[in-house]
C-alpha positions as CSV (number, residue, x, y, z in Angstrom):
1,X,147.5,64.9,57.5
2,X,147.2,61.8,55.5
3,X,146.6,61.3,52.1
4,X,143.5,58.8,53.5
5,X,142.3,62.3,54.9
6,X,142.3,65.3,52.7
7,X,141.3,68.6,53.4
8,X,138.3,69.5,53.9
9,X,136.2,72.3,51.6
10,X,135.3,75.3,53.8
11,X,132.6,75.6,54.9
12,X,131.7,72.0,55.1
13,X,130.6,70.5,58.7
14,X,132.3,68.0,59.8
15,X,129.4,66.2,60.5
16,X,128.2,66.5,56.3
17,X,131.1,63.8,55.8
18,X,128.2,60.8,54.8
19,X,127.7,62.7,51.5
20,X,130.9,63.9,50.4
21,X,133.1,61.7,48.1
22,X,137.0,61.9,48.8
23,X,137.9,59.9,45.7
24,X,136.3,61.9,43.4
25,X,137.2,65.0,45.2
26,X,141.3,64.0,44.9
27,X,140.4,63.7,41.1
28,X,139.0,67.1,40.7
29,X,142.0,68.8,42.6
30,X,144.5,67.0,40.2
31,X,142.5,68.4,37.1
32,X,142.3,72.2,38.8
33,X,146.4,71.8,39.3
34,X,146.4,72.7,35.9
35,X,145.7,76.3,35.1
36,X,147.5,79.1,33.9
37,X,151.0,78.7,33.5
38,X,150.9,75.3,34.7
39,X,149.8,73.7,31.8
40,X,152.1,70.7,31.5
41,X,152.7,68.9,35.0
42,X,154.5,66.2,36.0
43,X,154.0,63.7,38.7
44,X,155.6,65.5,41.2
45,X,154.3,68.4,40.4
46,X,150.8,67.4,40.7
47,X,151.3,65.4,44.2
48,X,152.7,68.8,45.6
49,X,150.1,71.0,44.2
50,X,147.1,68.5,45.5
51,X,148.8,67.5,48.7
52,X,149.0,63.7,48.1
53,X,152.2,61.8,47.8
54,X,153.3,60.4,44.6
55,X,152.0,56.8,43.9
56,X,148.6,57.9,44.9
57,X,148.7,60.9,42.6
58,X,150.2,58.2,40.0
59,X,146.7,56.2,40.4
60,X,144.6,59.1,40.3
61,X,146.6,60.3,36.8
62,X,146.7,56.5,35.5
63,X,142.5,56.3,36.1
64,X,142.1,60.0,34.4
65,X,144.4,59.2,31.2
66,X,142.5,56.0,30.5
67,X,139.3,58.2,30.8
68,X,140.8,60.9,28.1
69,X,140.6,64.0,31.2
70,X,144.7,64.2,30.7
71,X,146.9,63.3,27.9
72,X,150.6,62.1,28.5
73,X,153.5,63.4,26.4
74,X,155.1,60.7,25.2
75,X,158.6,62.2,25.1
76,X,158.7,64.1,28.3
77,X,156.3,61.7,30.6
78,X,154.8,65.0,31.5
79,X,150.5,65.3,31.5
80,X,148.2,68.2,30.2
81,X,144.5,68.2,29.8
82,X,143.2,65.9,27.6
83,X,140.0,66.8,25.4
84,X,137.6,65.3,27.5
85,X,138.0,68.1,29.9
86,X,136.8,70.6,27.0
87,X,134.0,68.4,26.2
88,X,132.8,69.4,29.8
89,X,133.7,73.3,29.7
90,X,131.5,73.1,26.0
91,X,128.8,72.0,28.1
92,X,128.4,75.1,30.2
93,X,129.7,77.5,27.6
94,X,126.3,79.3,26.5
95,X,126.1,80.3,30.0
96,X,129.8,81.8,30.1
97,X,129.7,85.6,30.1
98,X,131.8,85.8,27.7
99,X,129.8,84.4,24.8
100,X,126.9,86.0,26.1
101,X,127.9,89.5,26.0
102,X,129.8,89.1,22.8
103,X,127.3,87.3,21.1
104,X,125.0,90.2,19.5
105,X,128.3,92.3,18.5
106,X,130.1,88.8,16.5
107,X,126.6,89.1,14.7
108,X,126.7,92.6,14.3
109,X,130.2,92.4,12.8
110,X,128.9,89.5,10.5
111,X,125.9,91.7,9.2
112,X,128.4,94.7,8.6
113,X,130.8,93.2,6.7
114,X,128.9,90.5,4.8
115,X,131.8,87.3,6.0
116,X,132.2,84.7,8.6
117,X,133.0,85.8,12.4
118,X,134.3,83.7,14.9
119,X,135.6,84.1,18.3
120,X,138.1,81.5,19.7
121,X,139.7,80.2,23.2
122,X,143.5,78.6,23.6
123,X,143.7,75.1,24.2
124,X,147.6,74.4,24.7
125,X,148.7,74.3,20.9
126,X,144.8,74.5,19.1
127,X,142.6,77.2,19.4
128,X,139.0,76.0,20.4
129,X,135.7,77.8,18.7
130,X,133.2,78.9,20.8
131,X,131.2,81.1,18.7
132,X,130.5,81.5,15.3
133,X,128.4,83.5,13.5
134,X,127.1,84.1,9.5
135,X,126.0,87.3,8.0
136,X,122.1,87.8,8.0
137,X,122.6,90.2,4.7
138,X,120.9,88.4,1.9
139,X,124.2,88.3,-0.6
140,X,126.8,87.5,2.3
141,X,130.0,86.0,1.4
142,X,129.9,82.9,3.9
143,X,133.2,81.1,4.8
144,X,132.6,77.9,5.4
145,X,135.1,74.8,6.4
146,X,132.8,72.8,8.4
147,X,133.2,74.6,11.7
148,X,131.2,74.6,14.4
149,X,131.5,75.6,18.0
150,X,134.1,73.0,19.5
151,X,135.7,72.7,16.5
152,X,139.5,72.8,16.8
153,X,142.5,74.3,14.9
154,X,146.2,74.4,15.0
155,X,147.2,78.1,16.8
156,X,150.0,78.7,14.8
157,X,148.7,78.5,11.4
158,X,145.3,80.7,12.0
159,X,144.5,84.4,13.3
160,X,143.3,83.8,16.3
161,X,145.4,81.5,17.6
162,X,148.4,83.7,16.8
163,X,147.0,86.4,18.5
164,X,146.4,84.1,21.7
165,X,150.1,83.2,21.1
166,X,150.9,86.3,20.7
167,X,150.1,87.2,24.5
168,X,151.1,84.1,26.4
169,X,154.1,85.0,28.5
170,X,157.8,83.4,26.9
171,X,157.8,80.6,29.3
172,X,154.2,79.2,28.0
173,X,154.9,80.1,25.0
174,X,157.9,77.9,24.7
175,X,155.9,74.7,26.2
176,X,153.4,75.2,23.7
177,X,155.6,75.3,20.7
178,X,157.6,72.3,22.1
179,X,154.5,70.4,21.7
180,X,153.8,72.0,17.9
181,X,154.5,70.3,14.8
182,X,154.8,73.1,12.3
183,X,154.0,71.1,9.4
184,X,153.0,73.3,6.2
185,X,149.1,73.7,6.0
186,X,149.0,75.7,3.0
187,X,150.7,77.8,0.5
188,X,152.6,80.4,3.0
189,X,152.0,78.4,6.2
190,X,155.2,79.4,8.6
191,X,157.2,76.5,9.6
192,X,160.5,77.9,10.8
193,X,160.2,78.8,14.7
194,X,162.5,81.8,14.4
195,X,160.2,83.1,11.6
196,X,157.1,82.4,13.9
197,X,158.5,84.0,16.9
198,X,159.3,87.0,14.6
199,X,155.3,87.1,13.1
200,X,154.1,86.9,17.3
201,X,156.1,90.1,18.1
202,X,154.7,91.7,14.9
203,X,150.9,90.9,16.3
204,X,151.4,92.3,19.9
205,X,153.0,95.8,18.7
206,X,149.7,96.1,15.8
207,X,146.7,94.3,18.0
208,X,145.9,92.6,15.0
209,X,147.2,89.2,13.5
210,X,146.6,87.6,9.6
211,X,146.5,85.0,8.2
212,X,147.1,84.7,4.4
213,X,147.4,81.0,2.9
214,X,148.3,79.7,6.0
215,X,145.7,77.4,7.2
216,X,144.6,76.8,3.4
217,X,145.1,77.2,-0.1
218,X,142.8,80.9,-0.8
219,X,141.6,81.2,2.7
220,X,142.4,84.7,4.6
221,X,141.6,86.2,7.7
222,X,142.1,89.0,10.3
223,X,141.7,88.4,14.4
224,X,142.3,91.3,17.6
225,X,142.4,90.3,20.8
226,X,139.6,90.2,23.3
227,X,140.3,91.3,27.0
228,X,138.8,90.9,30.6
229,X,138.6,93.2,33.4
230,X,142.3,92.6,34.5
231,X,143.9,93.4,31.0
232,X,144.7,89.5,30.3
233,X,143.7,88.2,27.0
234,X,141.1,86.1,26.8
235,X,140.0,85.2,23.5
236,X,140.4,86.5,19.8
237,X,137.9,87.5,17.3
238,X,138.0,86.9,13.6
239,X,136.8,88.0,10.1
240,X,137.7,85.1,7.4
241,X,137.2,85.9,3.8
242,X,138.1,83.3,0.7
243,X,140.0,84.5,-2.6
244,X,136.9,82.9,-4.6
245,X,134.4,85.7,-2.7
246,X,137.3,88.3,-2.2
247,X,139.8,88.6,-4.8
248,X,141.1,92.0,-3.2
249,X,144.5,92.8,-2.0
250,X,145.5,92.3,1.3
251,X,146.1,95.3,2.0
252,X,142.7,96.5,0.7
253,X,141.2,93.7,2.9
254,X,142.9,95.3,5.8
255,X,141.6,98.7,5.0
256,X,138.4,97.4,4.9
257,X,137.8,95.0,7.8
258,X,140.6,96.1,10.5
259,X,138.3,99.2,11.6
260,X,135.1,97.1,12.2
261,X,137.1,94.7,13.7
262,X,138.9,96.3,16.0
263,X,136.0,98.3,17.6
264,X,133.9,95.1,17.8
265,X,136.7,93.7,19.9
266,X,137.5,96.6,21.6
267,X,133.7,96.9,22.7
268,X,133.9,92.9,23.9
269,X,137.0,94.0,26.4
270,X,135.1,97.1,27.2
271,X,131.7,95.2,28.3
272,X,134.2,92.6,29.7
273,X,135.2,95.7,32.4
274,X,138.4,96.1,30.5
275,X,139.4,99.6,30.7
276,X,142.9,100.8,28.4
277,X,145.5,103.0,31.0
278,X,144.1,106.6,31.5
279,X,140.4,105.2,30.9
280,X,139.7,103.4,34.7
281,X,137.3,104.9,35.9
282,X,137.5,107.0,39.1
283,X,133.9,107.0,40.5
């Protein structure tokens, strides 16, 4: 087969052709190489996983880099999604299961505690909001930074996005970090590797992940992991406090907001079809 003749989807007649658009369906396999653990792709890589040699998948690559769909790395030549791509995901994401069914608990969680709760995605080395939510309760203590659903933060310097860390396997892990500047955010952000590495192992044996001074000077917060039906972590979910509205201990911070925490994000995985071992159902 030649790259002037791509497959065609299933189902499709072959008489349909008039109204099916090869260009644009080559550029929608490239962006769908990446996935999973094939985050960072290189040329090659991309021509074998969409079945067209190299040059063309070079055109294709050069055409979706000038339109921001995929970013190059400058030092390795390699290419990973670029933000446009999100853009487009943001525009379907009140739709997505996942915000839906975890939409009334975040606000539940907000109203019990009286603080900010957020739920995040990973993006490569940022974690990506996709809901946010304020206590209702007339003297809440509101955390706000100016974030908003799409916002964007560094993983390694916030709650949630050390708890997605946390879970990625060691080989996606690695990529990401390669492409993380670990540059001091606040008073006790981490910014040896080693020390990093050391704080990830610590989240996945507790389930839950801090963040002290690490994002900013006086801000705090505490994310678990969210689950899907196959076990996979899929999101976190946090509780961010601010020394001004808080002026507790850490520890009595945990003792306070780890419990409603952890059962509002254990009841996300749940409605998600996530079941722990020795809870599957047998009906």
């Amino acid at each position: 087969m030649s790259d002037d003749e791509p497959p065609r989807p299933r189902g499709r007649a072959k008489g349909d052709s008039s109204a099916f658009s090869v260009s644009l369906e080559r550029g929608l396999r490239i962006l769908s190489a990446f996935g999973g653990d094939r985050s960072v792709l290189g040329i090659a890589d991309l021509a074998r996983a969409v079945g067209l040699n190299k040059s063309t998948t070079y055109r294709y690559v050069a055409t979706l880099t000038k339109l921001e769909y995929i970013r190059q790395d400058p030092e390795t030549r390699k290419y990973f999604l670029g933000p446009r791509v999100v853009d487009l995901g943001f525009a379907a994401i009140d739709s997505m299961e996942l915000t839906r069914v975890a939409g009334p608990l975040l606000q539940a969680l907000a109203d019990e505690t009286g603080f900010t709760v957020s739920m995040a995605l990973c993006d490569g080395p940022d974690v990506v909001y996709v809901d946010r939510r304020r206590s209702s309760r007339r003297n809440a203590l509101a955390m706000d930074l100016n974030l908003h659903v799409g916002s964007r933060l560094p993983a390694y310097c916030t709650s949630m996005g050390k708890v997605l860390l946390a879970h990625k396997n060691p080989a996606a892990l690695r990529q990401i970090l390669d492409r993380t500047d670990l540059a001091r955010r606040g008073p006790k952000t981490i910014t040896n590797r080693e020390q990093l590495l050391a704080a990830l192992a610590k989240v996945r044996q507790s389930a839950v992940a801090v963040n002290d001074e690490e994002l900013a000077p006086g801000l705090r917060s505490f994310a678990a992991p969210v689950r899907d039906r196959a076990g996979e972590v899929v999101a976190a979910v946090n509780v961010a406090v601010h020394l001004t509205s808080a002026p507790a201990t850490m520890e009595a911070l945990a003792a306070r907001l780890e419990p409603p925490l952890r059962r509002t994000a254990a009841e996300i995985s749940k409605r998600l079809g996530y079941r722990p071992r020795g809870q599957q159902s047998f009906q």
